[in-house]
PLY file of the C-alpha trace (Angstrom):
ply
format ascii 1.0
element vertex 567
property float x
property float y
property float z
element edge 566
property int vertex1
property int vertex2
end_header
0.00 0.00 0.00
2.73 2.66 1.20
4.55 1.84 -2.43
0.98 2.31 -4.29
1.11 5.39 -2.73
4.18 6.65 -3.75
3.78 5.95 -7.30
0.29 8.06 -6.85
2.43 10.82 -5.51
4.59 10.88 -8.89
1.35 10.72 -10.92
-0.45 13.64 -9.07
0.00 17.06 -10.16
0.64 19.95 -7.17
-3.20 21.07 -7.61
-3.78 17.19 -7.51
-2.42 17.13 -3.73
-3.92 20.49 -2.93
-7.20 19.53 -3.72
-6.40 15.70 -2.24
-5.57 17.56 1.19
-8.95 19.69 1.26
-10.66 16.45 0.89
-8.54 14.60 3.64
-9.63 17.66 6.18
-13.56 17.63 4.88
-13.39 14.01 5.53
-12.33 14.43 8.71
-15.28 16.62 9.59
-17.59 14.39 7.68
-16.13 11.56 10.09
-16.93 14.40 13.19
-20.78 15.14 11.88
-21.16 11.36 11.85
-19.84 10.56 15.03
-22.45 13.47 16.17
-25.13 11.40 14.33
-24.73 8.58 16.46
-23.73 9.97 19.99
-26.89 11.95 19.86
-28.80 9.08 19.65
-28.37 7.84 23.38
-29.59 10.85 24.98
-32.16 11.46 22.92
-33.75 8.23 23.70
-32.81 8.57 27.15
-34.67 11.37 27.90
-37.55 9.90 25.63
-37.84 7.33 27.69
-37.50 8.57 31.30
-38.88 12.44 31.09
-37.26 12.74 34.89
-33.80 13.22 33.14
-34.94 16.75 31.88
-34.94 17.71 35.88
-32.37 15.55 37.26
-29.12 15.64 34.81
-27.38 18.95 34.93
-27.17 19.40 31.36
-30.83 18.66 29.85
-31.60 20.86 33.19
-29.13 23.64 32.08
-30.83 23.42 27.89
-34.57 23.09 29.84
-34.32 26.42 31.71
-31.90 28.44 29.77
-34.52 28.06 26.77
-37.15 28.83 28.99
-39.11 25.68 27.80
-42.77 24.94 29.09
-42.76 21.67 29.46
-40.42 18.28 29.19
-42.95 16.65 26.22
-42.19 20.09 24.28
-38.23 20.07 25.03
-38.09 16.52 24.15
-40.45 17.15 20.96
-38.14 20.08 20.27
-35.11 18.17 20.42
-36.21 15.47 17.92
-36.50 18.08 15.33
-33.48 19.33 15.73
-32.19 15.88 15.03
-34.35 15.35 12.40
-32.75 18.64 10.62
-29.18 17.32 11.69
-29.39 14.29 9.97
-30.93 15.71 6.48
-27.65 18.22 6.76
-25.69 14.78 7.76
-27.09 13.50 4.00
-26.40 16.95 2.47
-22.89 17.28 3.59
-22.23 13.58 2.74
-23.63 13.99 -1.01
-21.43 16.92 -1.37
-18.91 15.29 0.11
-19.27 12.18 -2.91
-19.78 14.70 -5.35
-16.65 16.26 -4.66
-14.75 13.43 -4.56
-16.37 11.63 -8.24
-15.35 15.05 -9.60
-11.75 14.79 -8.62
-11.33 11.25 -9.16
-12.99 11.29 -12.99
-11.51 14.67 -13.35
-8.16 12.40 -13.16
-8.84 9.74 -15.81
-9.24 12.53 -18.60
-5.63 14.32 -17.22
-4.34 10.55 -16.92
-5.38 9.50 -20.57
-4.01 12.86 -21.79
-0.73 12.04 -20.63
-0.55 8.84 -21.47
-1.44 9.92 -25.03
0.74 12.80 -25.30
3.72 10.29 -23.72
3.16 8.33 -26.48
3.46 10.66 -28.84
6.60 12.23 -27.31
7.66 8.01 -28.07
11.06 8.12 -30.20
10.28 6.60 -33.45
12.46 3.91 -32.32
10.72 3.47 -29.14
7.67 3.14 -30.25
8.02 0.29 -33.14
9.26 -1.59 -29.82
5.56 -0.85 -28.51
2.50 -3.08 -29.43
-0.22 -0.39 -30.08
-2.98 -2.38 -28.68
-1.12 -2.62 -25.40
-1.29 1.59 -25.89
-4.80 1.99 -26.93
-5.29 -0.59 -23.48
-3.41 1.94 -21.47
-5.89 5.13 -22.33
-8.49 3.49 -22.23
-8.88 0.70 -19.93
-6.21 1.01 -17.34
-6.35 4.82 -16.71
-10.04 4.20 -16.19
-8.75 1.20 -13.63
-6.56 4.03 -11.83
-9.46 6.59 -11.04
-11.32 4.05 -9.73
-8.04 2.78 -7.59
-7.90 6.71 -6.69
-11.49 6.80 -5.74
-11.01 3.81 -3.61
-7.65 5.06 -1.48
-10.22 8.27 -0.89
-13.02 6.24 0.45
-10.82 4.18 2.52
-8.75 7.29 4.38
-12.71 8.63 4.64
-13.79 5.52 6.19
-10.94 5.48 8.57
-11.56 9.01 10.03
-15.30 7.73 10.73
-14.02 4.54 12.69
-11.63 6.99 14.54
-13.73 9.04 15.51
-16.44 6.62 16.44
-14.25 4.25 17.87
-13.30 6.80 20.20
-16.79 7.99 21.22
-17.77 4.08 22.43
-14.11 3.97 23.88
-15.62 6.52 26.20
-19.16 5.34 26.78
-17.76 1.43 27.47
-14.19 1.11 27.05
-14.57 -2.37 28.03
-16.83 -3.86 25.25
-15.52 -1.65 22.85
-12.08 -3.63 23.40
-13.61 -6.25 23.47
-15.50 -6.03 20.11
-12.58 -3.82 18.65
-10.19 -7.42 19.17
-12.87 -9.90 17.30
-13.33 -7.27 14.38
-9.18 -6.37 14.20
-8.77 -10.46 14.11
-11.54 -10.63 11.03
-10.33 -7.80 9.00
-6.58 -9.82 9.62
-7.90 -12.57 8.53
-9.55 -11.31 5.32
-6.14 -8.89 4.30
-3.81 -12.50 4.78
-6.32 -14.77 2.90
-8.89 -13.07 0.37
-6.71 -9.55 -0.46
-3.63 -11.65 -1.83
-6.03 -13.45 -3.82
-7.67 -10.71 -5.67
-4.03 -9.29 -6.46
-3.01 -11.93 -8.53
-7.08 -11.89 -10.12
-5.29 -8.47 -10.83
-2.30 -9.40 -12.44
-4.62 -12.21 -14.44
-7.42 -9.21 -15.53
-4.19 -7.22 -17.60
-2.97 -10.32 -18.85
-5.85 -11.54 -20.53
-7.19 -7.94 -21.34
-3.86 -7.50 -23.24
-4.76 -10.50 -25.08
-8.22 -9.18 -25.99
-7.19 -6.21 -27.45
-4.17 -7.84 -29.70
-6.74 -10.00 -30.95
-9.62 -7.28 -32.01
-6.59 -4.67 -33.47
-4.99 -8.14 -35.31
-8.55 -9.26 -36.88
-9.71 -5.86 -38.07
-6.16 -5.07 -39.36
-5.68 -8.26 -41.18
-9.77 -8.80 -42.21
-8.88 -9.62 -45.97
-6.34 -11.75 -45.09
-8.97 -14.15 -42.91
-11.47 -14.02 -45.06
-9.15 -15.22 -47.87
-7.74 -18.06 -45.31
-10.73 -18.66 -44.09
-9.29 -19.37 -40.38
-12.39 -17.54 -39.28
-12.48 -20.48 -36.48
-9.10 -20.64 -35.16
-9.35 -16.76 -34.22
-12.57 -16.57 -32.92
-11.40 -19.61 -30.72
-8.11 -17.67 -29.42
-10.77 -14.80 -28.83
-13.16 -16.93 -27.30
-10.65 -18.14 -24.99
-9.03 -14.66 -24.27
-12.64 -13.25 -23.36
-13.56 -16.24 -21.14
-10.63 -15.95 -18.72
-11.24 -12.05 -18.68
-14.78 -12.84 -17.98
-13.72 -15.85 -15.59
-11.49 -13.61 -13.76
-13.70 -10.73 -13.12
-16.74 -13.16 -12.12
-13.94 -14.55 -9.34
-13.59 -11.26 -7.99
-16.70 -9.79 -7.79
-17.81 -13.04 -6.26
-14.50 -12.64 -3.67
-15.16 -8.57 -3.40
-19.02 -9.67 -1.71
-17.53 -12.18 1.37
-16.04 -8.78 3.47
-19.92 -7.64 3.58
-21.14 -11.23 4.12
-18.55 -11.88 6.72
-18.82 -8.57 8.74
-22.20 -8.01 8.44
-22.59 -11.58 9.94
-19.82 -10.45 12.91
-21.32 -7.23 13.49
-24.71 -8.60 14.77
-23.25 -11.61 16.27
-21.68 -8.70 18.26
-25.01 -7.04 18.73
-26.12 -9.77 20.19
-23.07 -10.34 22.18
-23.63 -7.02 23.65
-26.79 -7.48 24.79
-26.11 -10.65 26.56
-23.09 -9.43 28.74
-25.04 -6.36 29.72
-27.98 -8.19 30.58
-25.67 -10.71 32.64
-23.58 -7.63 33.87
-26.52 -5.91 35.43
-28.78 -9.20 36.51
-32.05 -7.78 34.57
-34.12 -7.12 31.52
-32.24 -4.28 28.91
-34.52 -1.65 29.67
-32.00 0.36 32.03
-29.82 0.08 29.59
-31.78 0.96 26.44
-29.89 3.82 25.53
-26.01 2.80 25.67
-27.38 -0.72 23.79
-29.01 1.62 21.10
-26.08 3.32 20.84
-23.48 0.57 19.65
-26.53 -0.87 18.01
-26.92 2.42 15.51
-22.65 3.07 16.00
-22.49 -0.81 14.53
-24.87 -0.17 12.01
-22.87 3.15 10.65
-19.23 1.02 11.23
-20.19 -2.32 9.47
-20.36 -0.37 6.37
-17.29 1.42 7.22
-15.47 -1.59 7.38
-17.10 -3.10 4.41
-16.06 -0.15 2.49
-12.48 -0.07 3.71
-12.36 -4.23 2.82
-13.57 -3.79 -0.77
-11.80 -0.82 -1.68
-8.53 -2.24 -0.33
-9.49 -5.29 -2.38
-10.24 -3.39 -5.34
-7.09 -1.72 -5.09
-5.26 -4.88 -4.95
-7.20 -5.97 -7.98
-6.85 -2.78 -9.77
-3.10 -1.79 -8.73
-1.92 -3.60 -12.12
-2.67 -0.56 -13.69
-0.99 1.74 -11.72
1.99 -0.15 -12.47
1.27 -0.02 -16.04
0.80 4.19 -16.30
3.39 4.99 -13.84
5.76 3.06 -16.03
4.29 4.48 -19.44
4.77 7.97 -18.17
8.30 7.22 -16.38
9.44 6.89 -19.95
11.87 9.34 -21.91
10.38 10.95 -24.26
11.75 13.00 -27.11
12.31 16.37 -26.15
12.73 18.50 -29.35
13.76 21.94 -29.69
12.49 24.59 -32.42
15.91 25.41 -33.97
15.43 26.12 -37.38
17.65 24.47 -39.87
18.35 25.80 -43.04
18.69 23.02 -46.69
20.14 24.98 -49.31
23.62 22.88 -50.49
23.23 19.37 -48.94
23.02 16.54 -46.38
26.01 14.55 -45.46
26.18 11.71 -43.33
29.95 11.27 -41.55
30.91 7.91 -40.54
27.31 6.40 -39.74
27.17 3.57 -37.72
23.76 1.84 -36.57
22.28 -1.21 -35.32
18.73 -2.32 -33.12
21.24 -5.08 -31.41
23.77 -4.23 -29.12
26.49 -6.15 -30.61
24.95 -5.90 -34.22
25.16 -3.72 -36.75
22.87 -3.04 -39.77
24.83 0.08 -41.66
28.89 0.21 -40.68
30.92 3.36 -40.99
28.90 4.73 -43.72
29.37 7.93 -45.53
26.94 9.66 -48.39
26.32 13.44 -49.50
22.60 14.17 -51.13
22.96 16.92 -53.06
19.47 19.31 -53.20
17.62 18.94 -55.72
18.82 15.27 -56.09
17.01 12.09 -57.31
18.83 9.50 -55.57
17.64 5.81 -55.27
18.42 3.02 -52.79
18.80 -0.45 -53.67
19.46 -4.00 -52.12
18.20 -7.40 -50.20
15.30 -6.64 -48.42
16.74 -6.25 -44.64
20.07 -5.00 -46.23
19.16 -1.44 -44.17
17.63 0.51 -47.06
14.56 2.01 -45.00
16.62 1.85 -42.04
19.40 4.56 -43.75
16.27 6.78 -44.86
14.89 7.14 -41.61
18.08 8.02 -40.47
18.40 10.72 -42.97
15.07 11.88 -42.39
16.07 12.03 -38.59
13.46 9.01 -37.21
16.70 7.38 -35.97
19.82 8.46 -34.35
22.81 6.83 -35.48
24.96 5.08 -32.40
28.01 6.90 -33.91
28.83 9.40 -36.52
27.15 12.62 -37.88
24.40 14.03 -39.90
24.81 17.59 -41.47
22.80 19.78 -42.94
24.58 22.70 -45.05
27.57 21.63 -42.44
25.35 22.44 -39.76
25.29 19.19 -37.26
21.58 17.59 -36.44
20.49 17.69 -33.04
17.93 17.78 -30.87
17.58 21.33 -31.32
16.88 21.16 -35.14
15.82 17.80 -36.08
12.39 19.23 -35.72
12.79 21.18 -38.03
14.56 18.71 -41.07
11.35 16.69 -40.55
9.09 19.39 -41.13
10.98 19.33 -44.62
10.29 15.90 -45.31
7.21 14.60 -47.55
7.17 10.80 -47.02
4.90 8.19 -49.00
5.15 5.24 -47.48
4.80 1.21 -48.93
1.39 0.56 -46.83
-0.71 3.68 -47.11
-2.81 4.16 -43.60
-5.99 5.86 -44.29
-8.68 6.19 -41.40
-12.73 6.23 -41.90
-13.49 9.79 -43.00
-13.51 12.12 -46.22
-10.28 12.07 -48.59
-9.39 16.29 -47.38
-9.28 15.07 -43.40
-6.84 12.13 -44.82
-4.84 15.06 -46.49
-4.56 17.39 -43.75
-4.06 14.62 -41.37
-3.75 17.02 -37.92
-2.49 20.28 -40.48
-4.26 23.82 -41.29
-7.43 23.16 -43.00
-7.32 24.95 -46.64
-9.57 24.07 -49.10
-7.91 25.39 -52.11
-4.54 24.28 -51.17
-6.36 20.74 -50.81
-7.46 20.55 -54.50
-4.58 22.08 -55.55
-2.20 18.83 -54.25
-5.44 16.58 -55.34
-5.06 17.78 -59.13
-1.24 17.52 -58.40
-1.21 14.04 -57.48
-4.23 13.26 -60.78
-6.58 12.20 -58.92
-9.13 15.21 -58.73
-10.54 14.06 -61.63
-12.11 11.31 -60.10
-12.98 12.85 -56.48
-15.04 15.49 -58.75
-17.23 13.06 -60.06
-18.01 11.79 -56.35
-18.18 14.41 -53.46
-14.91 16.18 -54.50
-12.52 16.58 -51.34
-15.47 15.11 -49.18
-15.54 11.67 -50.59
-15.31 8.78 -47.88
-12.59 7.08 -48.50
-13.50 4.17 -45.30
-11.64 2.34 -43.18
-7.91 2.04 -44.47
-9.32 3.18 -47.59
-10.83 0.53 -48.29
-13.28 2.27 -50.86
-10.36 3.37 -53.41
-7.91 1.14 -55.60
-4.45 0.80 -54.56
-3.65 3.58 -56.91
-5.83 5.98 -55.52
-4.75 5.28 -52.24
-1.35 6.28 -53.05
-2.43 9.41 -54.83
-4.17 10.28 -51.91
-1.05 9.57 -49.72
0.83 11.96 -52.74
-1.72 14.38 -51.96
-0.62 14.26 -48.34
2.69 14.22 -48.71
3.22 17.45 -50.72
0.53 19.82 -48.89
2.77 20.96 -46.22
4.99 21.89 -49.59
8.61 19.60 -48.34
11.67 20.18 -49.72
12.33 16.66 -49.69
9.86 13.48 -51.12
11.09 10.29 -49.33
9.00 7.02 -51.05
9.49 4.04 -49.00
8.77 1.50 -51.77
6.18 3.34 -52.50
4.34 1.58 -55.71
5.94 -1.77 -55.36
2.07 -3.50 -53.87
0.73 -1.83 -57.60
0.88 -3.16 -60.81
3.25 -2.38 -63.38
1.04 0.12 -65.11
-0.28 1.95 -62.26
3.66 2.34 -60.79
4.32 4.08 -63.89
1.27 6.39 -64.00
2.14 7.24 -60.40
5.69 7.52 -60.69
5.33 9.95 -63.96
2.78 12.18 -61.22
5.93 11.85 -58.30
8.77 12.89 -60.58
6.31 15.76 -61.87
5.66 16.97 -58.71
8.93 16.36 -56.88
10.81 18.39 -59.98
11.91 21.46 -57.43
12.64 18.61 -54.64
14.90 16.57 -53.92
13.63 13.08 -54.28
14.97 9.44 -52.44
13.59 6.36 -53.44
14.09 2.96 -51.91
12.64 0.42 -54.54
13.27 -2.97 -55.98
11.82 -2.35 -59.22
14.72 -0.67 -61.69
11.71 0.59 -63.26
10.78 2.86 -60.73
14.46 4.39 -60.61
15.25 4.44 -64.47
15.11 8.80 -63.87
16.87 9.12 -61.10
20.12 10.47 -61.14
22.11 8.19 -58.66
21.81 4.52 -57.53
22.86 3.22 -54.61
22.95 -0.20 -53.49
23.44 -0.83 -50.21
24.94 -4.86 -49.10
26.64 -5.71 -45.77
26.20 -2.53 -44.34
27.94 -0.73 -46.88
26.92 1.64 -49.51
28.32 2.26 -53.36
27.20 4.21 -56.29
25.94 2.30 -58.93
25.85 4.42 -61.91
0 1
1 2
2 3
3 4
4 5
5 6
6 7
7 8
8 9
9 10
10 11
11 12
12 13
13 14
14 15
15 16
16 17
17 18
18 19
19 20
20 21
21 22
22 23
23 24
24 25
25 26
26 27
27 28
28 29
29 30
30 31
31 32
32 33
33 34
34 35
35 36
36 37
37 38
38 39
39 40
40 41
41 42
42 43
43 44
44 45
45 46
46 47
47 48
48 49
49 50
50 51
51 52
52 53
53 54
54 55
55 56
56 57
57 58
58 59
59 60
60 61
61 62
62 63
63 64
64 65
65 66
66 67
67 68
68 69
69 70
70 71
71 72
72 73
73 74
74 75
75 76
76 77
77 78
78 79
79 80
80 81
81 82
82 83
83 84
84 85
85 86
86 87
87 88
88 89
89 90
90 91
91 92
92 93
93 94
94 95
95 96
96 97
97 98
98 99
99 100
100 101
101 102
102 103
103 104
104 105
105 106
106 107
107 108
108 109
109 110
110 111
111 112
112 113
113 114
114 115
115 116
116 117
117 118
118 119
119 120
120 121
121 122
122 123
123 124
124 125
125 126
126 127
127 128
128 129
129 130
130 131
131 132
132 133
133 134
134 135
135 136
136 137
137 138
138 139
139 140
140 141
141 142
142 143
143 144
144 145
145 146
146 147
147 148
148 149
149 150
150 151
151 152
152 153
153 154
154 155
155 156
156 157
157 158
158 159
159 160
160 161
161 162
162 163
163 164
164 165
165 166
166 167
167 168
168 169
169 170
170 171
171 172
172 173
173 174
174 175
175 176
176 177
177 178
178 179
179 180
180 181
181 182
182 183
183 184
184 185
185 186
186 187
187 188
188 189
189 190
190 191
191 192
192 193
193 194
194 195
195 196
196 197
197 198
198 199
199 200
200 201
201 202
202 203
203 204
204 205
205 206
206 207
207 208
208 209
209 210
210 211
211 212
212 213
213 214
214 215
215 216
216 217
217 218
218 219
219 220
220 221
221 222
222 223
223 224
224 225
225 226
226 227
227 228
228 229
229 230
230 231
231 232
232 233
233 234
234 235
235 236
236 237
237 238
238 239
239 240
240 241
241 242
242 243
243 244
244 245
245 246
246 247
247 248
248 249
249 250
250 251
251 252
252 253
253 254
254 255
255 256
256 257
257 258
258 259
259 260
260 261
261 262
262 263
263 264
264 265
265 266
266 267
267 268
268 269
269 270
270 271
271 272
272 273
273 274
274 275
275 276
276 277
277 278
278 279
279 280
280 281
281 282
282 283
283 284
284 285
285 286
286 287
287 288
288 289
289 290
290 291
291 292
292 293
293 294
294 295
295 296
296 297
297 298
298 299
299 300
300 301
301 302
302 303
303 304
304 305
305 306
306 307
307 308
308 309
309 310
310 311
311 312
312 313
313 314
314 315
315 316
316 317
317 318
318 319
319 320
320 321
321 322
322 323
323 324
324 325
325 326
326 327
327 328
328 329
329 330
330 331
331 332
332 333
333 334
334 335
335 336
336 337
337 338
338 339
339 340
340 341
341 342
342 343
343 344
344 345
345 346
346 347
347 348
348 349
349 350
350 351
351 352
352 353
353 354
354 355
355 356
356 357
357 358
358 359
359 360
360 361
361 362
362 363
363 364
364 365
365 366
366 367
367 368
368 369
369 370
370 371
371 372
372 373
373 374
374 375
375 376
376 377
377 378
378 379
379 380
380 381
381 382
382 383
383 384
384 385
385 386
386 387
387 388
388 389
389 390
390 391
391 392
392 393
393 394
394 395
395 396
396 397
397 398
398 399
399 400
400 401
401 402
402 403
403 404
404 405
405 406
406 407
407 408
408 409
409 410
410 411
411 412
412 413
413 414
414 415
415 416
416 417
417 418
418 419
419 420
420 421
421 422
422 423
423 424
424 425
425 426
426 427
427 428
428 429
429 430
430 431
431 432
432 433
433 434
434 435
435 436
436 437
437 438
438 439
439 440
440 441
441 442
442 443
443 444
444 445
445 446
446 447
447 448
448 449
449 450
450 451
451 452
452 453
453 454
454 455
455 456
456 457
457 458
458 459
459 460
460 461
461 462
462 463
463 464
464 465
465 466
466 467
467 468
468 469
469 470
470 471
471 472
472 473
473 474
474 475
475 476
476 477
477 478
478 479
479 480
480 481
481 482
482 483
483 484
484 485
485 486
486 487
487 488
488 489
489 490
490 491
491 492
492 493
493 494
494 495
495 496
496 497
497 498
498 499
499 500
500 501
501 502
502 503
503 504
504 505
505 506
506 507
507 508
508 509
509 510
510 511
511 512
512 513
513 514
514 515
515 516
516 517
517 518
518 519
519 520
520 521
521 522
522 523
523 524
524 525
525 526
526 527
527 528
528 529
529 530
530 531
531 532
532 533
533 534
534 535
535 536
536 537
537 538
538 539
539 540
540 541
541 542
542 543
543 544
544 545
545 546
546 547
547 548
548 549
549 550
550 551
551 552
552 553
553 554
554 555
555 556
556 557
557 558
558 559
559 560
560 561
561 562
562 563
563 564
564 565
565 566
């Protein structure tokens, strides 16, 4: 618990804490009105009972004449009311009280998905093609959900506490010797149920993430890959992994909301076995019927009432906890991570790009690209060749400044790239990758993708990349393009992905293999429309079709790490 805590304390902003104070001191005096609540039970019934009190106590005698009251039914009338209005302020105070508390702890999921998405983004290319996305899109939306409701249960519990305090301490004084003695049977329960049922739920916990993790792999894996199945027609070998993912989620959760109803059970079945208890060591104490002591027995009987619940609370919420602390785990780690932290240097390509001695490798001890040196020129169309996993996309993303190379240099116009002004060489790049990613809306949102929203601009790259001819026949720059794009040809797609590419006007076209999914035809069409467009750029290819490189101006082929011209 004291570690869950301190990973809360990284999470939690200073307002976080302020505000997580002012709702440790209100439950404090929520914990005093309901202690109130309860002790003002016993005299009330006290003097309801036996009217002689009003007279004979000095302080119902003191309230009787200082009010000037007429007579005992009207004082004891009088004083019912006044409870009456108490406890409807009791509710009032409480509800705020919940309100306040829902606010902050929802309040937190929205901050906590924020930053988890905003981490993510800050993810090093590198670091985040380590990263299984479905694990990411669990972490938003699933586990920083889990956390509020871990958050909302560490609030109830330190609420809960302040009530048995308080409480506690009020029967301490009306019976210290009962109270001890019903304080050691409940301390010995709750013991019981931390050592037994808590440890338990925990590794429920651990399960619930585990198999959740599975659940979403499976969903993002289907819908990504939903031509592919239908063409293998393994239909029944997913749906039985996902069938079997979803049951043990299922399985697991049915486990502990079974386990998270024994504290109630259990307590609830102590607590009036104590009742009970209560009444027959008073009645053997004092040798008679419980009439006498009416008052003090109503007392524990309405103090038990208001701390079963208290401990019931304090039991499933530290349960919960256990079963939701998983996901604290999770976020704390996600947003422990370095992220990249880019400044807005500007960077200047007028002459050319050099790379010095460039060495890289994903291995420790292995290296993909060894002591490498190349100069684009601007203006440049310059092709890379080679085995596929000879490092081809690997160099470009280097040069593009997606990767960091583990030794040498990168210079632009001799200027060295850093993380001052590698923001800005990739605001020069236009990059049309092999597997174009289109999401479900109209063809100008898959243009813009996140930029300025122009609608002349957006025909303009359309009719640059041919393929306004055919949106104006549909709904022009509003035509749905669906899911992955799955409502245009291959060729289209890429045009689209042309279209993209060039809006933000780049000074350098990167295609990633680019055409090599289309057919011989269509790669020509579409490279004519890239060389057209890319005629003030500099263009760099990667490609395995000579075809696609026949205009460029140099060819490199890159084998064992190495690099050479080719023509």
């Amino acid at each position: 618990m004291i570690e869950t805590l301190k990973k809360l304390r990284v999470l939690l902003t200073k307002r976080d804490k302020q505000f997580l104070l002012f709702l440790l001191f209100f439950s404090i005096f929520i914990a005093i009105i309901e202690t109130v609540g309860i002790s003002a039970i016993m005299p009330f019934i006290s003097i309801a009972s036996n009217f002689t009190l009003v007279e004979t106590n000095e302080y119902y005698s003191f309230l009787y004449k200082f009010f000037n009251f007429e007579t005992v039914q009207k004082f004891v009338i009088i004083f019912g009311i006044i409870l009456i209005i108490f406890y409807i302020f009791r509710s009032g105070i409480n509800l705020f009280y919940f309100y306040l508390m829902a606010k902050f702890t929802q309040g937190r999921y929205h901050l906590l998905a924020f930053r988890l998405f905003r981490n993510y983004l800050g993810f090093s290319y590198r670091d985040f093609t380590s990263k299984n996305s479905s694990n990411l899109t669990k972490s938003i939306v699933t586990e920083a959900n889990n956390l509020t409701g871990l958050i909302s249960n560490i609030l109830l519990i330190f609420s809960e506490i302040f009530v048995i305090i308080f409480i506690y301490g009020m029967l301490l004084f009306v019976n210290w010797k009962i109270t001890l003695i019903l304080t050691i049977i409940l301390a010995i329960k709750a013991l019981f149920l931390i050592k037994t049922l808590s440890k338990k739920i925990k590794i429920l916990g651990d399960s619930r993430a585990l198999y959740q993790q599975k659940f979403y792999e499976i969903i993002n894996s289907t819908f990504g890959n939903f031509k592919i199945i239908k063409l293998f027609s393994n239909e029944n070998k997913i749906l039985n992994e996902f069938k079997n993912a979803s049951f043990e989620y299922a399985r697991v959760n049915v486990v502990n909301k079974t386990l998270s109803i024994v504290p109630r059970l259990f307590l609830e079945a102590v607590g009036f076995s104590l009742m009970i208890f209560v009444v027959i060591y008073l009645i053997y104490k004092y040798n008679s019927d419980i009439k006498p002591t009416l008052p003090i027995i109503s007392m524990y009987i309405l103090a038990l009432y208001r701390l079963l619940p208290s401990f019931n609370r304090i039991m499933s919420g530290y349960n919960d906890i256990m079963f939701r602390v998983k996901s604290l785990d999770i976020i704390h780690s996600d947003l422990m991570y370095n992220i990249e932290n880019l400044g807005d240097k500007k960077i200047k390509f007028k002459d050319k790009i050099e790379l010095k001695n460039i060495l890289f490798g994903f291995e420790k001890d292995k290296s993909i690209l060894k002591n490498l040196n190349l100069t684009i020129k601007k203006g440049e169309k310059i092709a890379f060749i080679g085995e596929s996993g000879a490092g081809k996309s690997t160099l470009v993303d280097i040069i593009i400044g997606l990767y960091r190379p583990k030794i040498g240099n990168i210079l632009v116009d001799n200027e060295k790239l850093n993380d001052f002004n590698i923001k800005s060489l990739r605001q020069k790049i236009g990059y049309i990758p092999q597997s174009v990613y289109l999401f479900d809306g109209n063809v100008a949102d898959n243009v813009v993708f996140g930029r300025e929203f122009y609608e002349e601009k957006i025909i303009q790259v359309l009719k640059k990349a041919n393929i306004w001819k055919f949106l104006k026949e549909k709904d022009g720059i509003y035509t749905k393009v669906g899911e992955g794009g799955i409502q245009l040809s291959g060729g289209q797609k890429q045009r689209v992905a042309i279209a993209r590419a060039i809006y933000s006007e780049p000074e350098i076209l990167v295609l990633d293999e680019a055409t090599s999914a289309l057919d011989s035809q269509t790669e020509e069409r579409i490279m004519d429309e890239i060389y057209t467009v890319s005629s003030d750029k500099t263009l760099i290819i990667i490609a395995h079709r000579l075809s696609t490189i026949q205009r460029c101006e140099k060819i490199y082929e890159i084998k064992n790490g190495q690099i050479s011209l080719k023509n």
